[in-house]
Structure formats: structure tokens, C-alpha cells
N, C-alpha and C positions, 0 to 999 in steps of 0.2 A: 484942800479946802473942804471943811465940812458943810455936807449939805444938809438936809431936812428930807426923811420919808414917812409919810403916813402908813403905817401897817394895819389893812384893817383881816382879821386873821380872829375866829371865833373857838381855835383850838390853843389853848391856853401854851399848850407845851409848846407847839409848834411855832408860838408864837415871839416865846422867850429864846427858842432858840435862834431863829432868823434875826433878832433885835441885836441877839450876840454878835451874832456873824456880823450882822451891818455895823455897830460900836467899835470891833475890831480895824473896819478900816473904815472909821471915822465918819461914821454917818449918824446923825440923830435920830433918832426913832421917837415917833409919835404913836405909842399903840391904841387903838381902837377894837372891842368885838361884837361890835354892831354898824347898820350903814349907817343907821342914824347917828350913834357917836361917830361917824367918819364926817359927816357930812356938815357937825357943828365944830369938830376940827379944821375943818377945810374952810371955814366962816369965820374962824379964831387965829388963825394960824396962818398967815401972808408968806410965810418964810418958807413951806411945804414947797418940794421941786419935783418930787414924784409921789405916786402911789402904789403901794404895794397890796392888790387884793386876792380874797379867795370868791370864785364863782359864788359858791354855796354856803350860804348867811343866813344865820337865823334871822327870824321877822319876817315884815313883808314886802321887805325890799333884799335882790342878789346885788352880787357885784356887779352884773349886765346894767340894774338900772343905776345902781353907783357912778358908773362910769358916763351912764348918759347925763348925771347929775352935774357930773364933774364938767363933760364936754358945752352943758349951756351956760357955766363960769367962769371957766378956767378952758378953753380949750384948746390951748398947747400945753396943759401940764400932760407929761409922759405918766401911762397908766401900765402897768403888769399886772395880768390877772393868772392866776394861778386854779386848777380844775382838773378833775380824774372823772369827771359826770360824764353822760354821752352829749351833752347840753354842749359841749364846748369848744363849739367847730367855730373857725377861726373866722367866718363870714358873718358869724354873729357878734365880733368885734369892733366897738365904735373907734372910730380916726383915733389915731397915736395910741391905741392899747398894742400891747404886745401880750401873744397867750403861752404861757409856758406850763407844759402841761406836765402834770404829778405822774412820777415821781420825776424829781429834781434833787439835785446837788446842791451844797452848800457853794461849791465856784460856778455850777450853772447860774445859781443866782445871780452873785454876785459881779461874775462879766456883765450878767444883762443889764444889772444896775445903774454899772459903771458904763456900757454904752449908752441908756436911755439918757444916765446924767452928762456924757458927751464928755465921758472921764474917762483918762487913758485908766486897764486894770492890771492893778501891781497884785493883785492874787490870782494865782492861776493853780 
């Protein structure tokens, strides 16, 4: 079953490449590289079942308050935040974020994916 993930990821490269990776086992990708385009995604976009962030965003909004954004709309959509900052201790994680911290794998991802989405993962 294909799902829907918002990727909000402000490093162009990194960004294509994770959308692959998720494509590959059949996951939609919705890229964004601001909160603010995440946040009118997530207001267009009903069909979104997770989110894929990076802590550190340009603008004036991180992924910390993203996720707070998320948590007063959506708050069982499952959130991954991604982060190498010292910002990124795990207490400072709002309900149903999972933090998985840089560097990472293309199958760390993608297990976490497929857990958050409650999908058994055929790539290992």
C-alpha cells in the first residue's frame, strides 16, 4: 500500500535522495524546504501519514516548532526528526516524534519509516 510522506529537508541533495529511497518502496513523497511550505502542505494534503523533518530550517520557524504545529492538528500523525546539532536531545521531542540522529542510513531510514507507518520492512 502506498502511503504519503511530507519531507520537509532544506538540503536539496539530501533531499532527492531520501524521496528515491522512499519511491523505491513505494512511498509518495511530498517535498517541502521550508516549515512554512510544510505547514501549507499539511493544510492541503489529507492523505499525508507521516513526516519526515530536519531539526535545522531555514526561517523562523525549526522542525522542533513544526512538530509542535503538527501536534495541535494532527496529533497522531507519526513525526521523524532528523539532527547532528547539540539541540537534539531526545526530551526535547514532542509526543509520537521519533529522533534519529545524523548520520543515518538509507535502511535506518527506511525501517523507521516502515515502523512509524506500522508496515512490516521488506528492505533491510
Amino acid at each position: 500500500m502506498r502511503s504519503t510522506i511530507l519531507l520537509v529537508q532544506d538540503d536539496r541533495d539530501l533531499s532527492t535522495r531520501v524521496a528515491e529511497a522512499l519511491y523505491v518502496v513505494e512511498k509518495d513523497v511530498i517535498q517541502c524546504s521550508t516549515v512554512q511550505e510544510a505547514v501549507t502542505a499539511l493544510e492541503s494534503s489529507p492523505e499525508i501519514e507521516l513526516v519526515l523533518t530536519d531539526v535545522e530550517m531555514p526561517g523562523l520557524l525549526n522542525g522542533y516548532e513544526l512538530a509542535q504545529i503538527i501536534r495541535v492538528f494532527k496529533p497522531k500523525l507519526p513525526i521523524i526528526m532528523t539532527s547532528t546539532g547539540p539541540d537534539s536531545r531526545p526530551g526535547k521531542l514532542p509526543s509520537s516524534s521519533t529522533l534519529l540522529q545524523k548520520p543515518w542510513s538509507v535502511d535506518d531510514l527506511l525501517r523507521l519509516v516502515a515502523d512509524r507507518l506500522g508496515q512490516s520492512s521488506t528492505h533491510a
